[in-house]
Structure formats: C-alpha cells, structure tokens
C-alpha positions in Angstrom: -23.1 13.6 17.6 -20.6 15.1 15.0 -17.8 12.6 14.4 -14.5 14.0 12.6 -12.6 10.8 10.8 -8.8 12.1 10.6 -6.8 10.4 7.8 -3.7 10.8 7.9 -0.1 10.0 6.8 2.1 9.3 9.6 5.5 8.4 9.2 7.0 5.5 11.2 9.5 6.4 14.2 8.7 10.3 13.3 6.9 10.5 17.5 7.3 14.0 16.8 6.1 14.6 13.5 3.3 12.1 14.1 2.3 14.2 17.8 2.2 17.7 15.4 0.2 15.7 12.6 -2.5 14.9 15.1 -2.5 18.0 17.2 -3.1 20.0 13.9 -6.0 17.4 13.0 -7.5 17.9 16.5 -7.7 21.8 16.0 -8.9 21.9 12.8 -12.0 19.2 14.1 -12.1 21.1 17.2 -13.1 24.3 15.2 -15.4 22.5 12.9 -17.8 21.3 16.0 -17.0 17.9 16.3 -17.1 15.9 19.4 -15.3 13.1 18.7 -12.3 12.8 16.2 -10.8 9.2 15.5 -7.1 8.9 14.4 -6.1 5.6 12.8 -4.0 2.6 13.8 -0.9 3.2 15.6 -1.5 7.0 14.5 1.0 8.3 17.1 4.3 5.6 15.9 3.3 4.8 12.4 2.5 1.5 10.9 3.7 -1.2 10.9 6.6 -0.1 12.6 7.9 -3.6 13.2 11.0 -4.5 15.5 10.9 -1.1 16.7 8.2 -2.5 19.3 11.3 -4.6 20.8 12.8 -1.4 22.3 12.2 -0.2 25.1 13.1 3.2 24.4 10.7 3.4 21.5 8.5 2.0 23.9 8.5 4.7 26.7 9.2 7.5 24.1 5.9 6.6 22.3 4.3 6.7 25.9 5.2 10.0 26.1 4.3 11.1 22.6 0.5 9.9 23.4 0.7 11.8 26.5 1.4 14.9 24.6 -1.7 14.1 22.3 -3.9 13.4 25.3 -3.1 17.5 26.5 -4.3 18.8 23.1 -8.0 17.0 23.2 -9.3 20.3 25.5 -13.0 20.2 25.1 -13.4 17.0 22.6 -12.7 13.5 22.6 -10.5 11.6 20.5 -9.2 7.7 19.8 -5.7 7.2 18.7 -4.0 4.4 17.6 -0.9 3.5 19.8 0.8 0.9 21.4 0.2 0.5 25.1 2.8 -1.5 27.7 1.1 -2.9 30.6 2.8 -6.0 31.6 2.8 -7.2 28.3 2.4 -5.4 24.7 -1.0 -4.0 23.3 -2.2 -2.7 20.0 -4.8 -0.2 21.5 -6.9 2.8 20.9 -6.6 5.6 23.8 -9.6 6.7 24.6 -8.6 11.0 25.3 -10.6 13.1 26.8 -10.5 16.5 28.4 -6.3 16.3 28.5 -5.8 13.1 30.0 -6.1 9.5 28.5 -9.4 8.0 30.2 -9.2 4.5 29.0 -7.6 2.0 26.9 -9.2 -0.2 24.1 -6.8 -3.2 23.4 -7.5 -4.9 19.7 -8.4 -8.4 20.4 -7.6 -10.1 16.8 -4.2 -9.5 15.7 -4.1 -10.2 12.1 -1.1 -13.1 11.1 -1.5 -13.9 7.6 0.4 -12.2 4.4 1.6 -8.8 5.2 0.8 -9.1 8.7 2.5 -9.6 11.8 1.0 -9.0 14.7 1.6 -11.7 17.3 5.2 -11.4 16.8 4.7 -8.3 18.8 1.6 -7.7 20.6 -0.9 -9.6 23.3 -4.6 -9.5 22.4 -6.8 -7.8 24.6 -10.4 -8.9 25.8 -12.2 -6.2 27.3 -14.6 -3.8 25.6 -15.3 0.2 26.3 -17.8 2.3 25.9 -18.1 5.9 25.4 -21.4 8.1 26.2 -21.6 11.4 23.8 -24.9 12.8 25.3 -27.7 10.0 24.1 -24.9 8.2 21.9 -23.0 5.1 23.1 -19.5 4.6 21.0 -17.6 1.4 21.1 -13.8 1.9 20.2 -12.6 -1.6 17.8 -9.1 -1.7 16.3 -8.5 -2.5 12.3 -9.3 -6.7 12.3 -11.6 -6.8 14.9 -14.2 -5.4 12.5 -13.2 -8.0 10.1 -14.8 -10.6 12.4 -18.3 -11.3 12.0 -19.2 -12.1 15.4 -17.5 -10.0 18.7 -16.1 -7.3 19.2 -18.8 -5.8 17.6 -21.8 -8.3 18.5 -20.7 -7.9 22.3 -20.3 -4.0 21.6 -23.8 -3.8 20.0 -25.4 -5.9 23.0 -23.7 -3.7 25.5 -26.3 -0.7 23.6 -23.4 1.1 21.3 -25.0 3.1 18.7 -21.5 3.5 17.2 -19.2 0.8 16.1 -15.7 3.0 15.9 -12.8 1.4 14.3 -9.6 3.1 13.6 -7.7 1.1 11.3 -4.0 0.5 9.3 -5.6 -1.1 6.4 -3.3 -2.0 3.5 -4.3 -1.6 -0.2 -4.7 -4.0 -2.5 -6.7 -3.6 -6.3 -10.1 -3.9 -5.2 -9.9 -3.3 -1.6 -12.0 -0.3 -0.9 -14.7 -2.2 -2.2 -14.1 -5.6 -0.3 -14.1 -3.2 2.8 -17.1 -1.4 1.8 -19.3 -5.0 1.6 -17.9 -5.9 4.8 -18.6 -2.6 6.9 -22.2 -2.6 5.2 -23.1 -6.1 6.4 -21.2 -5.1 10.2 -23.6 -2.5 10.7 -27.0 -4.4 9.2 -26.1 -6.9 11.7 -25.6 -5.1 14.7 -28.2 -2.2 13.6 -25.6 0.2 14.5 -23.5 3.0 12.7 -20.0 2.0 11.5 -17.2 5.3 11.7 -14.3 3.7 9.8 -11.2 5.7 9.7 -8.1 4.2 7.7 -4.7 5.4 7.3 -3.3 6.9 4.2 0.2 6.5 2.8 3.1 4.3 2.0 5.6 2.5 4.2 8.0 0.5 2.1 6.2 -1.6 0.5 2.5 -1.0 1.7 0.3 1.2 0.5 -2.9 2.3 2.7 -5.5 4.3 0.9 -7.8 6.0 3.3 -11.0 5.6 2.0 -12.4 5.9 5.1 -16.2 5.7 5.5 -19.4 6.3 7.9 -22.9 3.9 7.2 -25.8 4.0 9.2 -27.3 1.1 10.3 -29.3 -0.1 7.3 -24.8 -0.3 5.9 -25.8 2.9 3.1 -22.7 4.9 2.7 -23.3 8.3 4.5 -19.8 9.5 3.7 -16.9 8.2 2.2 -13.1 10.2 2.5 -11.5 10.1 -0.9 -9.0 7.6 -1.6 -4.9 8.5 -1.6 -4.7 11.2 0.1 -5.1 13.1 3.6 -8.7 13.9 4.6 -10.7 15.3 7.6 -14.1 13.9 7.1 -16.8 16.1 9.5 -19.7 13.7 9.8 -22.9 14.0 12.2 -24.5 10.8 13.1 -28.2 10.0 14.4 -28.3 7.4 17.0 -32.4 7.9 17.4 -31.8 5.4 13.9 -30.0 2.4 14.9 -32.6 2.6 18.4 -35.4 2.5 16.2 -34.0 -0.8 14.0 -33.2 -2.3 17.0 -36.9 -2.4 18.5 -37.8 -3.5 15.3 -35.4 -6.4 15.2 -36.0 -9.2 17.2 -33.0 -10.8 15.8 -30.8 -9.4 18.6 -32.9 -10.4 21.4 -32.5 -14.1 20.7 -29.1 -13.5 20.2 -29.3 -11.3 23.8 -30.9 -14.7 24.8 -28.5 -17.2 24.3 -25.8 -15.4 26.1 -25.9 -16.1 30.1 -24.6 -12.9 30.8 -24.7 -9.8 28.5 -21.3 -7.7 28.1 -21.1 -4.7 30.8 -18.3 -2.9 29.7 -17.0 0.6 31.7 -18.7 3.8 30.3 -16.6 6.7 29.8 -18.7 10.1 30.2 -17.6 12.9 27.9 -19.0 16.2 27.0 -21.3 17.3 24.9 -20.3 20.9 22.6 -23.5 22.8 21.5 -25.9 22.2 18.8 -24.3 23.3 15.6 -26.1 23.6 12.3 -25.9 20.4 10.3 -23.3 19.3 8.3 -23.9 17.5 4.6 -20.7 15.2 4.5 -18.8 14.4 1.5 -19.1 10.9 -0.5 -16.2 10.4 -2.9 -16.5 8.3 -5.9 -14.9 5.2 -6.1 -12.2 5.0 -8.6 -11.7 2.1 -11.2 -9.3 -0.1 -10.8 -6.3 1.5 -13.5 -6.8 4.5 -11.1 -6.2 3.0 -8.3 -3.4 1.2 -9.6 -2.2 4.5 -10.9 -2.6 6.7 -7.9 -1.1 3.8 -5.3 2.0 4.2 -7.7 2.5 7.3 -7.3 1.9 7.5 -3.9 4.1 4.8 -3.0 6.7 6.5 -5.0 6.6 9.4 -3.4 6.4 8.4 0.0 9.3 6.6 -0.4 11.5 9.4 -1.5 10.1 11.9 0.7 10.4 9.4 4.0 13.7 8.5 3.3 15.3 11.9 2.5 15.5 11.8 -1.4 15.1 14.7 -3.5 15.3 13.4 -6.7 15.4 10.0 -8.8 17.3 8.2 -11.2 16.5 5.8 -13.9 17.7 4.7 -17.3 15.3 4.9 -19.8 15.8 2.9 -22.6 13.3 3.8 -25.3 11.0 0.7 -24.2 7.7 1.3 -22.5 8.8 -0.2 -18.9 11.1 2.4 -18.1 9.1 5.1 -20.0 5.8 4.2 -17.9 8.4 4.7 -14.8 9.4 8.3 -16.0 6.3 9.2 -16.5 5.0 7.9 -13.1 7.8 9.4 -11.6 7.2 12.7 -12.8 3.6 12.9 -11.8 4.3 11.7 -8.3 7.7 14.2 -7.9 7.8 17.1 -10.3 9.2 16.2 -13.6 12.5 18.6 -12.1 12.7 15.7 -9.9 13.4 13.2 -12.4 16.6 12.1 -14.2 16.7 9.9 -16.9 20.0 8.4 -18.5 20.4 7.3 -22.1 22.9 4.3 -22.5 23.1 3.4 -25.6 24.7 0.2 -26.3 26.1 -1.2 -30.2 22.6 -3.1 -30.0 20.3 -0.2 -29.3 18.7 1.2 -32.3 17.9 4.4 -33.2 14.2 4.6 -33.3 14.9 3.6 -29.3 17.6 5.9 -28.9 15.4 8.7 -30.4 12.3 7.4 -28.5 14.3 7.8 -25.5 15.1 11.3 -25.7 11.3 12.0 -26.8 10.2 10.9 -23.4 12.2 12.9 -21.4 11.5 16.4 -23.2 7.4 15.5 -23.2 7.7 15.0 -19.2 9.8 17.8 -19.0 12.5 15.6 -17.1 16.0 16.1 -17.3 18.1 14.1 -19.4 21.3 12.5 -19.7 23.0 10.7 -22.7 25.9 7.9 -21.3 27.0 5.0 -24.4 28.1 2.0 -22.4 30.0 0.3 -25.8 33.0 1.6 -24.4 32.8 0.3 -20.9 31.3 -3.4 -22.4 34.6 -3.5 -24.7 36.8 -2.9 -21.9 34.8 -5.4 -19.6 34.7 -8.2 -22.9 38.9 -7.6 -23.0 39.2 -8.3 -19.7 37.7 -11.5 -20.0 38.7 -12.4 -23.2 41.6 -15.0 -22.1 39.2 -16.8 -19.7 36.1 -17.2 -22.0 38.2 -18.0 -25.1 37.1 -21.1 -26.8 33.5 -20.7 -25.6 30.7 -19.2 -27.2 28.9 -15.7 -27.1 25.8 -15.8 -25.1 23.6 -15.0 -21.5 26.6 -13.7 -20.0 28.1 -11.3 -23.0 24.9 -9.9 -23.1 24.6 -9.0 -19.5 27.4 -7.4 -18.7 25.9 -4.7 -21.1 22.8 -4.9 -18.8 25.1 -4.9 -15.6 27.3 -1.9 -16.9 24.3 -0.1 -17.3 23.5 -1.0 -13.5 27.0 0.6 -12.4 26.4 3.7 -14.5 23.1 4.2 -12.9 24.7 3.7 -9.4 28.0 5.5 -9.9 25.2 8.6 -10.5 23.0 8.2 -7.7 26.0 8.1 -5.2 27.6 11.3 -6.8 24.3 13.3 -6.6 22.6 11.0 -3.8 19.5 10.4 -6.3 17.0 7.6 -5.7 17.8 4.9 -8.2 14.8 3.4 -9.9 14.6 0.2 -11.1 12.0 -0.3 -14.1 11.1 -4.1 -14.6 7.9 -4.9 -14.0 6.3 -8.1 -12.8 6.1 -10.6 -15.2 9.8 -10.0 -15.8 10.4 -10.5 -12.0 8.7 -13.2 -12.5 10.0 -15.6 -14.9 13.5 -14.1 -14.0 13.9 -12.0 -17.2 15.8 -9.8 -15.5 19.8 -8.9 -15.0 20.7 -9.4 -11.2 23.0 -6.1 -10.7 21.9 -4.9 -13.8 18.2 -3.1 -14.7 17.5 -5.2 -11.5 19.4 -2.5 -9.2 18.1 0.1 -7.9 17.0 1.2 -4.5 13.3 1.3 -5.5 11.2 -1.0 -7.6 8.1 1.0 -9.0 6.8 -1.7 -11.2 7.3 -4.6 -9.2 3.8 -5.6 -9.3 2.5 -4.6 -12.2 2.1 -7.1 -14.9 3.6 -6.2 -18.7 0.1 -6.2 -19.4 -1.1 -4.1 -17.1 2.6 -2.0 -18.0 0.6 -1.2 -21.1 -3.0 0.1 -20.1 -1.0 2.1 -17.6 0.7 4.0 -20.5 -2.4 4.7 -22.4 -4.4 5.8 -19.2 -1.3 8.5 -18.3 -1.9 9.4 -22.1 -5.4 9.8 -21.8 -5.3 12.0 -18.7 -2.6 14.2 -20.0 -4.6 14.3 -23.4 -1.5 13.8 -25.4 0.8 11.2 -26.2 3.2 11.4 -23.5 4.4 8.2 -24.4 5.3 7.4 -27.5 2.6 6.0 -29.4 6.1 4.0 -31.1 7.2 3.2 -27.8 3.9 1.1 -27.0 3.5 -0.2 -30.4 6.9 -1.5 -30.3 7.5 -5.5 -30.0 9.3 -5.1 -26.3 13.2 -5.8 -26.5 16.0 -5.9 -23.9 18.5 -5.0 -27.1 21.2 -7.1 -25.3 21.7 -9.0 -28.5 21.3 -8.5 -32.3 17.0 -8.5 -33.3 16.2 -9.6 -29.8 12.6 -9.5 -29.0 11.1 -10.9 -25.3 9.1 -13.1 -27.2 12.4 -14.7 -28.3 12.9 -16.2 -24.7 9.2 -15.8 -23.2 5.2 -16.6 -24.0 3.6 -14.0 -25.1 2.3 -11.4 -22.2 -1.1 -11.8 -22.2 -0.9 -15.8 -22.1 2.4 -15.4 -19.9 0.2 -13.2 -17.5 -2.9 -15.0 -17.2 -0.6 -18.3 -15.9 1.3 -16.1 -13.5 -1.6 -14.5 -11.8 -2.8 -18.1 -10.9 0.4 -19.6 -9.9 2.1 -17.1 -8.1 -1.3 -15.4 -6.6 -3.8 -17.7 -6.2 -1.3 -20.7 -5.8 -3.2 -22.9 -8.4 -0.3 -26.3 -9.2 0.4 -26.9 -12.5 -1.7 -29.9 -13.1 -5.0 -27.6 -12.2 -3.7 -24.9 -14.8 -3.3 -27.6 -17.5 -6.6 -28.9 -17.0 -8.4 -24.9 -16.6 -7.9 -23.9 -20.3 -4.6 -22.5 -19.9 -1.7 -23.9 -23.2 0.0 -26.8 -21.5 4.0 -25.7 -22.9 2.7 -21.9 -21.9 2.1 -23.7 -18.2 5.2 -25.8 -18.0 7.4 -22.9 -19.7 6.6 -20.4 -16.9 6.1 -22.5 -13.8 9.7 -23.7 -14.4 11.2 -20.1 -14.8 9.4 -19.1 -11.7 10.5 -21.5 -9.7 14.1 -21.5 -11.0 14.3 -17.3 -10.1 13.1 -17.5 -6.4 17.2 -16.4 -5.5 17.1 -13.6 -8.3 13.4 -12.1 -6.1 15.1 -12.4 -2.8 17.5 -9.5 -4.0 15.4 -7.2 -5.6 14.7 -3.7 -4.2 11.2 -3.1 -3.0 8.3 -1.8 -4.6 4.7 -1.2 -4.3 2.3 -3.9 -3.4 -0.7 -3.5 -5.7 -2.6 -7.3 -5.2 -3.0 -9.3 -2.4 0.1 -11.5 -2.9 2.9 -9.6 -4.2 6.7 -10.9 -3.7 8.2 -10.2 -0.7 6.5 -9.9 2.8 3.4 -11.5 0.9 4.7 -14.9 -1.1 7.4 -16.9 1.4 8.9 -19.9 -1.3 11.8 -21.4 0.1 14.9 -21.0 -2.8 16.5 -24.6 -2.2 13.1 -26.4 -3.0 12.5 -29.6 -5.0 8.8 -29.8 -5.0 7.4 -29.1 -8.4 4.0 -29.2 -8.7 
C-alpha cells in the first residue's frame, strides 16, 4: 500500500484556506500513486483553535469545509483531522473515501496537562475503525492516543491492523522529535505493526509544531522521516506481509488475545486499491541538533506570526547589545532582511562602541535603519517630574523612563507604518524581572522569550557560523551585557552571573525543584536565594508580556500557571 503523510501548515479559522491546502495535497498524492494520504490534527480548522469550538457557526461552517474535502478524495482515501458534532463535541479523524466521508474515528485521550486543553472542549470517543487497502488493515488513532501504551493501539492491533495511523497536532519542544521517535519505535515493537505518523508543521501564537513526521515498520526502524520545520508530502509504500510474519512469530499477543473475553470487532471500511506502481525509496531526513532546532523553531514562529496576522514588516530597537542584535538577525533570516527595521536610540548613557555596534548590525543583515536619541524626550519627561520627586534620590525609576521612552518610540513607529514591534529580552531577563514593564518589555511579539542569555549567546555564534562571517559583532558578544540606563552599568551589577543564573532557573521555573532541594544539589546558596526571590516577586511583570515562542516544555504563559498574590516561598 503507498501511504502519502501530508504536513502541512494550516492556519486557524482560515476553513477556506485550510480546504485549498488539503485539496492541493490530495492531488499532488493522487498523482504520485498513493492510496491513502493522512492530513494532521484538526487539519481542516487549525490547531488549537480554542474557544472558537464554542460557536456554533464555526461549528457548522467547519462541517461544511470537511464536506468540501470529502468531494476532492476521487479515487483515494484520506484521514483528516476535524472536529465532529454529534450530540456532543469530538476530536476525530474522517475517514474520506470516494467523495463522501465513510466514517468517523473520535480520539479517545484528550490531552489536559501544560499547553493542552482538550476537555474544555471536546468528549472522548471509544470506538475503533478499520480500514481494508487490499491485504492491509489501517487503524485511524488521533495525536495522544499513540502516547498511551496500552489501547487504542493494543485493541487496534488485536482487531488484525497492519497499520497504526495517527494524525497528529504535536507541539515542539527542544528534544521532542526524539522523545517521539522512542515512543513510536516501542508502539510498533509492541503491537508488531507499522506506525504512519503525520504531524503538523507551523506556529500558532505561541506553539510551534515541527512536522517530523515518520513511518517504522514493525521491528520500530525508521523507514522515513519528513524533515523538520517545514511543509512536506512524504510518498511512502508499506509491506504488511512484515508485521503478519512478526506476529506468527510472537506469541506475546496471543496471551494478551487471551486474557481479553472478547476481542475488539471494530467496522471495516472497504476502499480501493490503484494499480501496482513501481516502488518508491522514501526520504529519511537527518535529525537536527538541538541549536538548530532552537534556531529554525525561531524563525518559524516568527514568521508565522507576522504572516498569520497580516504583518509585512517588523520593528525593533537595537541597542548595540547581543539580545536585540540576535533578534535582528533572526528576524532577517525568517522575513527578508527588507522586512526588518531597526531603530537606534541613543540615550546620554549609551556609548559609542554601542552606538557604532548598532549601526554595524544593521548594514551586515542588510536591514534598514533608523537613528532616534531619546535624551531629549527623557529631559522633558525628568522636568516634568521634577517638582514631585524633589528631595528624593536618582534611581530604578529615572532610569526607566529612558527604557519606557524608548518603548513609546518603538510604538509611535509601528502604529504610523503598522510594523510588528519586537520585543528583544530574553528569558533569564523575563525571569528575574530585569526588564522595563512598557519599556524594552513592549512589543507585540516576544522572540526570545524562552531563550536563556546563555543560550542568547551560542545562538549568535551558530548564525555566525552558518553565514561564515561575523554577522554579529564579534564586540557585540564579547561585550559584558549592559542595559546603559545608568552610568558603567553592567547586568552583573544587579544579577548572578548567566551561566550560574541559568542553571538555577531551569530547575526552578522548569522542573519545579524548591529552594531547599537546589541548595542541597550543588547549586551557590545566595545564587539560589537571589533568583528564587526575583522570580517570584515578577510573576505581575510575565502576566503582561507579549508572546513568544515556546522552545522547552515549560515556558511562561499557557505552560507555568503561578498565582501573582502568593505567599508560599519554598
């Protein structure tokens, strides 16, 4: 049977633009031979696409839109991702065939933890499908049903499916493709069947979804693997003879067949069979380190985001330090450096070697630049205030409105021209709250906003590596970071050092870990107490930052839920 795994980019609430994706994916299988073509998750609405499953009219209009997609599959079959209203709500996988819909799969685990939201919106289902290709049995799963060790798949694989199919919304996090990988391998060794894996690929919001979809045979060896990041048709022809000839030779299902009363009789859904074609070797892409990843899911996300949303062009200030310089430079690569603007506002504190540094990065990307000094909006801001702070000292707040000024500046620009403003602090700032609420804190989008400052770094030398010159600064990574809001300032001034700072926040704020377990691991006790009490005291300033790409598997925001009036320090 020759499967065709269709990755693709839908955009949520587009019905339209998603039915035309598909339909264009369903040719171009059609005309490479395959039989049967999976779509991912909620291919036809998007995903996630949220409250949107509380209208009706969204509701009926993605009805219709599947309906559409069901008339295109002429001489194929195909499973699609959509939701499905029968008395109550469903996650499911249409099973089209011919021009009609034949059947509907409904996903039985609905995934509630971290980014995930399912029972807010849909019912799980409980029966199973099969399909019959010629000799080869398919079972349709939906995205965390594979997750599970034991049925759907167990029940699929007693019920004689050759094929374990699951279209999926997967989101990424550093390291994922390879967690999936493990767990599809072990899914198909212990059901001696084939795994077809299809994933989306894309950004909403804050998600990312890398494709990397993949097809194993039943000893869980890759047979082909869809890159990672981008769109892919993946034309793969399976053998079910093999998973037959594992299963007579593993006697581990028939006890398991055994202890059942009743073995799983699901419907069969007869499809056609297309000629014999000459065989196709599939492609198996290499898996990408983990700066790549991190790279290409910040790009991605980036450009998703302005391109979903109606955005031509961004906006940033670029300071001369590496954060917003690693945001130029990302920006560029994702957009088109003629995409990117980048404002220089110079303040009495910044120096030159920044000012200059500044300018440097905007002519290597090839980006266009703007110079704005600020001193004369802070002096008219100070003199305003100067009767009402008289008789106090100089301090936090005199040295943010020069980071808030900057902030206005940047917006007064992106409503003139309608640019994307780009916030540029990264995650250890977020953090710790080293960062000016309405001031390098606003923005509409926040690339780096899980990235660490260390991690801020090896991104900078990785772009300069690829582009084989230093399109960074080597001055602007070698330089001791600064916010240049006062006189000599250094972040080291006010903060641990980033790669102790780091290591504590990565256990804390992702893996939870209290402070009397970080004391007692190896980590510097005043490092410890230092940042746990920043982090705790900024919860308010995290609630209003923009979004930005989630890169680890708790990032602020939909992941990490910490109530802001909380006494518990622990």
């Amino acid at each position: 049977m020759r499967l065709a795994l269709a990755q693709m980019n839908s955009v949520v609430g587009d019905l339209d633009g998603n039915r035309d994706r598909i339909v264009a994916r369903l040719e171009k299988a059609r005309a490479a031979g395959a039989e049967l073509v999976l779509f991912p998750e909620l291919a036809t609405t998007g995903y996630p696409p949220e409250d949107l499953l509380l209208r009706p009219g969204f509701l009926r209009a993605a009805a219709k839109t599947l309906d559409e997609v069901a008339a295109e599959t002429k001489g194929l079959t195909a499973l699609v991702g959509a939701p499905h209203l029968d008395r109550d709500l469903f996650n499911a996988c249409a099973v089209c065939v011919d021009g009609e819909v034949k059947a509907m799969y409904r996903k039985q685990f609905l995934p509630n933890y971290g980014v995930f939201d399912e029972d807010r919106y849909f019912q799980p289902g409980r029966d199973l499908v099969l399909i019959r290709c010629g000799e080869t049995l398919v079972g349709p799963t939906v995205c965390e049903d594979i997750w599970q060790p034991g049925p759907p798949a167990t029940d699929l694989a007693l019920a004689g499916a050759h094929v374990v199919a699951n279209i999926s919304a997967s989101p990424f996090h550093l390291g994922k493709g390879a967690e999936r990988e493990e767990m599809l391998a072990t899914r198909a060794r212990d059901n001696s069947c084939w795994i077809a894996f299809v994933n989306a690929v894309g950004a909403q919001d804050e998600l990312i979804f890398d494709g990397h979809s993949l097809v194993l045979d039943e000893e869980g060896r890759i047979v082909a693997r869809a890159p990672a990041f981008e769109e892919a048709l993946l034309i793969v022809d399976v053998d079910s003879t093999t998973a037959v000839g594992r299963r007579l030779r593993d006697a581990r299902r028939r006890a398991l067949a055994r202890a059942r009363r009743e073995l799983p009789n699901p419907p069969v859904i007869d499809v056609p069979e297309r000629e014999a074609r000459d065989h196709v070797r599939p492609g198996v892409s290499e898996l990408l380190d983990e700066l790549e990843q991190m790279r290409l899911a910040l790009e991605l996300g980036l450009r998703d985001y302005v391109q979903k949303n109606g955005f031509r062009d961004v906006v940033l200030g670029l300071s001369g330090g590496i954060d917003s310089a690693l945001v130029a430079a990302l920006a560029a690569e994702a957009l088109g450096p003629e995409h990117v603007v980048c404002v220089s506002m110079p303040s009495q504190f910044s120096s030159e070697a920044t000012r200059s540094d500044a300018k440097r990065v905007a002519e290597n990307l090839g980006a266009r630049y703007l110079e704005i000094p600020v001193e004369p909006i802070v002096e008219t801001v100070n003199a305003a205030l100067e009767t009402t702070f008289e008789g106090t000292e100089p301090g936090i707040a005199e040295e943010n409105i020069q980071a808030r000024v900057r902030g206005l500046v940047v917006m007064a620009l992106s409503n003139k021209f309608g640019w994307l403003p780009l916030a540029t602090g990264n995650k250890s700032e977020l953090s710790v709250g080293y960062a000016t609420l309405y001031g390098d804190m606003a923005g509409g989008f926040a690339l780096l906003k899980d990235v660490y400052k260390t991690d801020v770094f090896r991104l900078a030398e990785r772009l300069n590596e690829r582009a084989r010159r230093d399109l960074i600064p080597r001055s602007i990574i070698e330089r001791a970071p600064s916010a240049e809001l006062r006189a000599d300032q250094r972040d080291e001034d006010s903060l641990p050092p980033y790669d102790q700072l780091d290591r504590v926040l990565e256990a804390y704020v992702e893996f939870d870990s209290s402070r009397e377990e970080l004391t007692t691991d190896g980590f510097d006790k005043d490092v410890v107490d230092r940042a746990v009490g920043m982090i705790d005291r900024a919860e308010y300033k995290r609630r209003q930052a923009p979004p930005g790409v989630k890169l680890r598997p708790k990032a602020f925001g939909r992941d990490r839920r910490v109530p802001i009036t909380n006494r518990w320090r622990g």
